[in-house]
C-alpha positions as CSV (number, residue, x, y, z in Angstrom):
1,X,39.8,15.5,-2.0
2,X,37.0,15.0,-4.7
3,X,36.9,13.2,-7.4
4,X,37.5,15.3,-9.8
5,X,40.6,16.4,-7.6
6,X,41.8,12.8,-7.6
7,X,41.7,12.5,-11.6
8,X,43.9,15.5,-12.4
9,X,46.5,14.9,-9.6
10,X,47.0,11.1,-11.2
11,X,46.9,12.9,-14.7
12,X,49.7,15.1,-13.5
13,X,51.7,12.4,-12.0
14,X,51.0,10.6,-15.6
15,X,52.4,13.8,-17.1
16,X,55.5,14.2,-15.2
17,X,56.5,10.6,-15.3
18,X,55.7,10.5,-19.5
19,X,57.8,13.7,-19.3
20,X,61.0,12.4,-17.7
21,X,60.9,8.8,-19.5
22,X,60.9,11.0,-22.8
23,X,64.1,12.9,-21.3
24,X,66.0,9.6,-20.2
25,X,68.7,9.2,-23.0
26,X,69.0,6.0,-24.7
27,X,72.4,4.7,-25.4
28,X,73.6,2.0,-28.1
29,X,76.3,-0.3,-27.0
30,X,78.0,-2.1,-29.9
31,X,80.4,-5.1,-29.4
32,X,82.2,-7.3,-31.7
33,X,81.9,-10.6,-29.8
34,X,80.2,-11.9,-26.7
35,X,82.2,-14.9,-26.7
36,X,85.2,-12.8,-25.6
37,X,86.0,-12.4,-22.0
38,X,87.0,-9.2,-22.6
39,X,83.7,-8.0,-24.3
40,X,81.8,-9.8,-21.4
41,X,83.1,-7.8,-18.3
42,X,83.2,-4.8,-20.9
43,X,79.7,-5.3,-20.8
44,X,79.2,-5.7,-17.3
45,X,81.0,-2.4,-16.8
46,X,78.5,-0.3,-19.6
47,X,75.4,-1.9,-17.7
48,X,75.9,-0.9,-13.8
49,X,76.8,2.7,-15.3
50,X,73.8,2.8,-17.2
51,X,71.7,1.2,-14.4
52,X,73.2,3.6,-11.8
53,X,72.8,6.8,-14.5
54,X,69.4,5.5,-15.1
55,X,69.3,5.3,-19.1
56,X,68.0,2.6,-21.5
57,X,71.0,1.2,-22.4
58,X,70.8,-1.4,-26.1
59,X,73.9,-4.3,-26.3
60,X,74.3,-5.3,-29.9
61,X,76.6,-7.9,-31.0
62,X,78.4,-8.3,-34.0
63,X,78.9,-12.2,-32.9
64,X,82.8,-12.2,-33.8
65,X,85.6,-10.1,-34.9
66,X,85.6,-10.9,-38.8
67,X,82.0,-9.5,-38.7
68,X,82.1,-6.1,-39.6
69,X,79.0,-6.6,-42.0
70,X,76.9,-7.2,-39.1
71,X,78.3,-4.6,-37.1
72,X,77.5,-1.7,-39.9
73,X,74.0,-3.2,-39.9
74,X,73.5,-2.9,-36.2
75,X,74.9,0.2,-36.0
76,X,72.8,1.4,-38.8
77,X,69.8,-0.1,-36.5
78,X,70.9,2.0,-33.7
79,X,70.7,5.4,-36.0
80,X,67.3,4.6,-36.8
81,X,66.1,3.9,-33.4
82,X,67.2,7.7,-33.1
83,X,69.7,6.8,-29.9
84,X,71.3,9.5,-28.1
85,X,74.7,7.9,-27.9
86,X,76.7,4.9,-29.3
87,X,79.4,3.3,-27.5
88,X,81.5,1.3,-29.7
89,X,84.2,-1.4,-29.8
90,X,84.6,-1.9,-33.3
91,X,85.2,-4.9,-35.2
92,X,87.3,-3.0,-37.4
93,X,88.1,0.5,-37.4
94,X,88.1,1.5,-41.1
95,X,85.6,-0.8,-42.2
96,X,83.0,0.7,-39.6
97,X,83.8,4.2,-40.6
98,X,81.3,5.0,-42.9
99,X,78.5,4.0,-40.7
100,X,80.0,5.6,-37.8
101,X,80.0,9.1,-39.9
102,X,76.7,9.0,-40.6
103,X,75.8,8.3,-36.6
104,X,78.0,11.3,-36.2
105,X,76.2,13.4,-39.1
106,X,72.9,12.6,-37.6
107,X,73.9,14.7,-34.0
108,X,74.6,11.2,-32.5
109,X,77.5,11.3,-29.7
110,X,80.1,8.3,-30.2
111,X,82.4,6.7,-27.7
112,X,84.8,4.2,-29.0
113,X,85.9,1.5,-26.4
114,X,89.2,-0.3,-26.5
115,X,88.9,-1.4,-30.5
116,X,87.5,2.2,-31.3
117,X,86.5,3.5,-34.9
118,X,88.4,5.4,-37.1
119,X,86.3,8.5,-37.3
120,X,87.9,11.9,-35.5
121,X,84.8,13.2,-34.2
122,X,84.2,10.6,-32.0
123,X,83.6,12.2,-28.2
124,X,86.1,10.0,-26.3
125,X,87.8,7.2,-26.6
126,X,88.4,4.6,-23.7
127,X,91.2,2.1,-23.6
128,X,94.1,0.9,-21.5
129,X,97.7,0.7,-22.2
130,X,98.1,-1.8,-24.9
131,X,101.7,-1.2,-25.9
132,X,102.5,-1.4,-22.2
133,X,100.6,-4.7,-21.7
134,X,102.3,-6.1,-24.4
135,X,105.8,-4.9,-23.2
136,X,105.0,-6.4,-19.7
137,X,104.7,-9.6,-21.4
138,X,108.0,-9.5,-23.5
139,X,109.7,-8.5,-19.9
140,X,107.8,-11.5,-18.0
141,X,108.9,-14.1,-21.1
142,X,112.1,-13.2,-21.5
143,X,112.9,-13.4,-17.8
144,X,111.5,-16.4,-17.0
145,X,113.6,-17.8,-20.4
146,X,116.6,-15.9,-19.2
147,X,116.6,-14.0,-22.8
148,X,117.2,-16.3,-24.6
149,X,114.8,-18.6,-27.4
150,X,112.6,-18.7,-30.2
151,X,108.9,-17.6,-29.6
152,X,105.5,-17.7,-31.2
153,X,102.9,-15.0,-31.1
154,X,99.3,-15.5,-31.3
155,X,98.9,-11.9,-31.8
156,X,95.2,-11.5,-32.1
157,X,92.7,-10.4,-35.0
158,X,94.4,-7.7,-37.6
159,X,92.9,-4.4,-37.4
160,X,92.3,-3.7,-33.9
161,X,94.2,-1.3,-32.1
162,X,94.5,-3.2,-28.5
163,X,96.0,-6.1,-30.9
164,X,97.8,-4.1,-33.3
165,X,99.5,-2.2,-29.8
166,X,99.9,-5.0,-27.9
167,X,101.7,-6.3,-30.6
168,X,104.2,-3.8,-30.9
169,X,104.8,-3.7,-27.3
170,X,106.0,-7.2,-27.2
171,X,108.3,-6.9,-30.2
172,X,109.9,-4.0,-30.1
173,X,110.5,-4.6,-26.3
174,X,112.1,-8.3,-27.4
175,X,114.2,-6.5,-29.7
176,X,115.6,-3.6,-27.6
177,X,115.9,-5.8,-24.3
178,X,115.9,-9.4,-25.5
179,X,118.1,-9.5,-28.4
180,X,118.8,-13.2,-28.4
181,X,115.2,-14.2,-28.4
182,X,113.8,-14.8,-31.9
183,X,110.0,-14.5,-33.1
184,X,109.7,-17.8,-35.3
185,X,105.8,-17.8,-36.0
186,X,102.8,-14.9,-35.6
187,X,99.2,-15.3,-36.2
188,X,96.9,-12.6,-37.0
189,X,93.1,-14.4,-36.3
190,X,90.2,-13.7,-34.3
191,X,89.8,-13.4,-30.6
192,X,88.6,-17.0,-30.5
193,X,89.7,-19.8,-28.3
194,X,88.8,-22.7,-30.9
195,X,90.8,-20.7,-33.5
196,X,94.0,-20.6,-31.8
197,X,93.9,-24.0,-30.3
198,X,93.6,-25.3,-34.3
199,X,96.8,-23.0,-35.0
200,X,98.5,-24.2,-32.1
201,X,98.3,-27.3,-33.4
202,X,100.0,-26.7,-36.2
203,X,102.5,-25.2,-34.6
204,X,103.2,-27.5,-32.0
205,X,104.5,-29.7,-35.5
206,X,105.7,-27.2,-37.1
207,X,107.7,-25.7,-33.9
208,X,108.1,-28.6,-31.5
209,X,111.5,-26.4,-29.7
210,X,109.5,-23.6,-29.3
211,X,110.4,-21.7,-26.2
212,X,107.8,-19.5,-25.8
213,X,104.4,-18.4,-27.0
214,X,102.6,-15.0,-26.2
215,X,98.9,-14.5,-26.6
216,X,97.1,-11.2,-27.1
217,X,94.2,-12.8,-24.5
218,X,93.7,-15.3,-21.9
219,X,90.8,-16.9,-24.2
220,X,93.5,-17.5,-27.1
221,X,96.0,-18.9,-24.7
222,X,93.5,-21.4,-23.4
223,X,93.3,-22.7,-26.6
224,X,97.1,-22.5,-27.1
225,X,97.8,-24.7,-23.7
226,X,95.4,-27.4,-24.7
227,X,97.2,-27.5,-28.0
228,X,101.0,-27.8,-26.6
229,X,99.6,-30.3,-23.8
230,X,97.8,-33.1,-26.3
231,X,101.0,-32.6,-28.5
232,X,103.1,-33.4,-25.1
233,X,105.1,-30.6,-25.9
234,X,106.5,-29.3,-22.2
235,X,108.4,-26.4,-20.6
236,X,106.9,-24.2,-22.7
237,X,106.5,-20.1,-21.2
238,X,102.8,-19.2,-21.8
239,X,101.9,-15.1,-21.5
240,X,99.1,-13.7,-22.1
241,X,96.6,-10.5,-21.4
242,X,93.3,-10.0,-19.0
243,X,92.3,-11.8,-16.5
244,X,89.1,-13.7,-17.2
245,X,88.8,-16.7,-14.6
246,X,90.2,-19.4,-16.7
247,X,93.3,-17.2,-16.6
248,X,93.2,-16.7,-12.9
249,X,92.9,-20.6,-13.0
250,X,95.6,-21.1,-15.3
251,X,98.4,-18.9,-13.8
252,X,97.3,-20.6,-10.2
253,X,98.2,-24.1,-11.7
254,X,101.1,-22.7,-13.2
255,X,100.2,-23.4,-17.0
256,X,100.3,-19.5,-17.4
257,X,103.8,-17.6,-16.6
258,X,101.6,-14.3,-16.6
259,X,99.2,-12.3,-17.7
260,X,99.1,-8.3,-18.6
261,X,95.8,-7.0,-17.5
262,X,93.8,-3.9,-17.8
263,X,90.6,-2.5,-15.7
264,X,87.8,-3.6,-18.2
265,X,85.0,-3.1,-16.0
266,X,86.5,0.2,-15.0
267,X,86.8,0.9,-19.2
268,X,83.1,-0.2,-19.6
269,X,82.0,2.4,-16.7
270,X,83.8,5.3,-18.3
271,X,82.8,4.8,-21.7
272,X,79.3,4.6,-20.4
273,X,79.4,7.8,-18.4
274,X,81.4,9.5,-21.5
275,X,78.4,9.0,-23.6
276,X,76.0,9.7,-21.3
277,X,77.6,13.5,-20.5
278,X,78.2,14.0,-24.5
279,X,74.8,13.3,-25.2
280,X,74.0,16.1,-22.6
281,X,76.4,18.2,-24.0
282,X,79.0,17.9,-20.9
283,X,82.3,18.2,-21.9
284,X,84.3,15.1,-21.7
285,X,87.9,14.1,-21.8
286,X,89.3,13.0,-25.2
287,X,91.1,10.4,-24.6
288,X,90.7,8.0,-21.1
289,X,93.3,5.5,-20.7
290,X,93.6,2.8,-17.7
291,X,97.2,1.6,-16.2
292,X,98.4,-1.9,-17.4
293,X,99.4,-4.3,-14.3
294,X,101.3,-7.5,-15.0
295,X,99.5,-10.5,-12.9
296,X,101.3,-13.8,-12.1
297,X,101.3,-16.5,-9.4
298,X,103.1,-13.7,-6.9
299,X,99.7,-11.7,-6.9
300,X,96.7,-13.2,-8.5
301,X,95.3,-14.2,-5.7
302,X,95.8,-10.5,-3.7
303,X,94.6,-8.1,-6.7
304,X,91.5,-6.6,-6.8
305,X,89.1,-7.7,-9.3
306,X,86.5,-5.2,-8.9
307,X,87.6,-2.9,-11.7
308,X,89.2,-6.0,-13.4
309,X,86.7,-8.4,-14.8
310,X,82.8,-9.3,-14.5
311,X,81.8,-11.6,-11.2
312,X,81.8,-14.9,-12.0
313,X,78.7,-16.8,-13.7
314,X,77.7,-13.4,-14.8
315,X,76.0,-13.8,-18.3
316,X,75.0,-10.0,-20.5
């Protein structure tokens, strides 16, 4: 082979691998909060799909739920950067809306994961069962306090569908099959394990009979345990949802009755694959929604995690 030869076979090899870098689509991934279990092994999900679909895949985070400023701005970011795709867990629905329209208006494929947007043209949205993993935790409490009590709810950030759901899973299935239990306190704050310890506290004076208390995530029941336990405040029912290690720590030491779980890592694969076969223009399925499973002491240490949560020690 001459030369010559040589120089326009590399050139063509050049070509062919500028040509296919140009045709690998880029997708935006935009999370509330990194802090959050949830959003972590969400993460962890989005980025082996993306790796094993082999497309540039950009985490944004918001940095917490009440931060639906930064979110926009991110989002607007993404538009810019001219991304095929945006997967998105939003912040807040309705506040997000406008900058999710003009994603969509721009021929920009949305998927909205767990906390999704408002908008109706979004491609898909992914979620799990939040009614039902709120219902398995009204069924958990009010068996193991034999239906009968006053209970707390640390009911997560307002404005989110997975909190809003969950939510109404565990009251409406307190009212209809626990008649005799009554719901003395609810808080509506962020996903955030330093918040809810510092309502805890308050409640643990304001409450000190309190029977039960559910949480809408392991990370806010963390913070609710410390609370009750430097208050000496015992025999208490904790529930909660997911299964992040602490949690799996928690229900083994038998600080946690239960906790409702749903396949996050599974949720973060499908949304990434959704986007990925909208922005090719594959038809995709509307609405994706994983099983809830209620975990407790009976099982935590037999169910497999693989779908569930993120290894631990991983770090987005």
């Amino acid at each position: 082979m001459t030369f010559k030869t040589k120089l326009r076979a590399a050139a063509a090899l050049l070509a062919i691998s500028a040509a296919s870098a140009a045709q690998a689509e880029t997708i935006g991934f935009s999370v509330p909060s990194l802090a959050s279990s949830f959003w972590v092994s969400a993460t962890y999900g989005v980025q082996k799909a993306a790796e094993e679909a082999g497309v540039e895949l950009i985490v944004v985070d918001a940095g917490g739920d009440a931060n639906a400023v930064q979110q926009i701005s991110q989002i607007q970011d993404l538009v810019q950067r001219g991304v095929d795709a945006i997967v998105i867990g939003a912040t807040n629905g309705d506040s997000i809306a406008p900058v999710v329209e003009q994603a969509l208006a721009a021929g920009i494929k949305v998927v909205g994961i767990s906390s999704p947007p408002s908008n109706e043209g979004l491609s898909a949205v992914v979620s799990a069962d939040h009614y039902d993993m709120g219902k398995l935790q009204a069924e958990c409490m009010g068996k193991a306090l034999s239906g009968k009590g006053e209970v707390a709810m640390m009911a997560g950030p307002q404005g989110q569908t997975w909190s809003d759901r969950r939510a109404a899973g565990f009251n409406e299935t307190l009212t209809a099959e626990f008649p005799d239990m009554k719901v003395v306190a609810e808080s509506r704050l962020a996903d955030n394990r330093n918040d809810a310890l510092r309502v805890a506290e308050d409640w643990s004076q304001r409450f000190p009979d309190v029977n039960g208390v559910y949480s809408a995530t392991d990370d806010m029941a963390a913070g609710v345990i410390n609370a009750f336990e430097a208050a000496g405040i015992k025999n208490v029912v904790f529930t909660a949802s997911n299964l992040s290690p602490t949690a799996q720590d928690l229900i083994k030491s038998g600080k946690l009755a239960c906790t409702s779980i749903q396949k996050i890592v599974a949720q973060g694969r499908a949304a990434l694959k959704a986007a990925v076969d909208a922005s090719k223009g594959v038809a995709v399925e509307k609405s994706i929604v994983t099983p809830a499973l209620l975990i407790d002491a009976s099982n935590v240490d037999t169910v497999d995690l693989g779908d569930v949560v993120a290894p631990e020690g991983y770090r987005p």
